[in-house]
N, C-alpha and C positions, 0 to 999 in steps of 0.2 A: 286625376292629377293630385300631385301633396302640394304641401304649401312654396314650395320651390320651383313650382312649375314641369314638375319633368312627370313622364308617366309612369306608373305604378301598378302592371298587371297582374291581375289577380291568378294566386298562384292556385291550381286545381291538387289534390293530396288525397291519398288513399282510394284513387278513383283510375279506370282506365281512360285512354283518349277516346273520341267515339270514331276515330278515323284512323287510316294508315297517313304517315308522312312524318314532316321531321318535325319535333319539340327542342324548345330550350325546359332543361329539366336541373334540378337539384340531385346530387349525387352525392350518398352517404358511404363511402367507404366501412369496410371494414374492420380499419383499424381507429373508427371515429370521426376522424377527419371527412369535411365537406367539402365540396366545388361544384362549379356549375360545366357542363356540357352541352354539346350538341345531341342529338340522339335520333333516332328513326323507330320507328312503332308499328311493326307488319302485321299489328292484326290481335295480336295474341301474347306480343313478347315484346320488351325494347332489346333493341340492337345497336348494345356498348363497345363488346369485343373487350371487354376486362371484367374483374367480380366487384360488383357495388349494386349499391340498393338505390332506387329510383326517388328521392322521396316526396317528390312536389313537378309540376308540368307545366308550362304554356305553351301556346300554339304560339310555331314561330312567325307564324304574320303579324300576331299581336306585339313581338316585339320589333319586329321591321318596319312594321306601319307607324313606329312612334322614332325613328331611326331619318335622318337625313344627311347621308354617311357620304353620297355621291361614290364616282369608282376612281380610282390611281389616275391620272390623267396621262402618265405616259405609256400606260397599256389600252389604255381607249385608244392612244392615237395610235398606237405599233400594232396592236390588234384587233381591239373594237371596230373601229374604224375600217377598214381594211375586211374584217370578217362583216361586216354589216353591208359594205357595196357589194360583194361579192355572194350574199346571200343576196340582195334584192335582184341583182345579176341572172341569178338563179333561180327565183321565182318568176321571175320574166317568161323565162324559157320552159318553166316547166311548174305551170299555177298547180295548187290543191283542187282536187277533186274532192264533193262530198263525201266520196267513200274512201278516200286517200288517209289511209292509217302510218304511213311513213314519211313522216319533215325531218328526215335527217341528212343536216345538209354537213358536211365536210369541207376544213377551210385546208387547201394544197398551198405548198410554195410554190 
């Protein structure tokens, strides 16, 4: 925490992730200029889909865990809401098995 109260994750640099998934990362362009992105990590490579150079990482739960963002309220109720009965709906009738590799549930008009 700084002295303002807000969180201050520590930024990892010149190092890879030790995992595949998504980073909030620092992004050095080419022509100098910086910004921050989203970004995904398969392994071996980040995967930006433009030319820039990576140059600093956090894991983004690190920044979501300090985040109390809540969601749109009028899409929880037109679709949250609505995809979430409809998925318990659905589990009802058709629970996971332990060897059940497929929870893909699909929300119909």
């Amino acid at each position: 925490m700084t002295e303002t109260g807000t969180l201050k994750p520590l930024w990892r640099e010149k190092t890879e992730p030790p995992a595949l998934g998504e980073y909030f990362v620092a992004v050095r362009y080419p022509h100098g200029f910086g910004s921050y992105d989203v970004a995904s990590w398969n392994g071996s490579q980040w995967q930006l889909g433009y030319n820039a150079d990576i140059v600093g990482w956090i894991p983004l739960d690190e920044i979501l865990g300090g985040l109390n963002a809540g969601w749109p309220s009028d899409d929880e109720e037109n679709f949250g809401k609505p995809f979430r009965e409809q998925f318990e709906e659905h589990r009802k009738k058709n629970p996971l098995s332990d060897s059940s590799e497929d929870d893909f549930v699909e929300l119909k008009d």
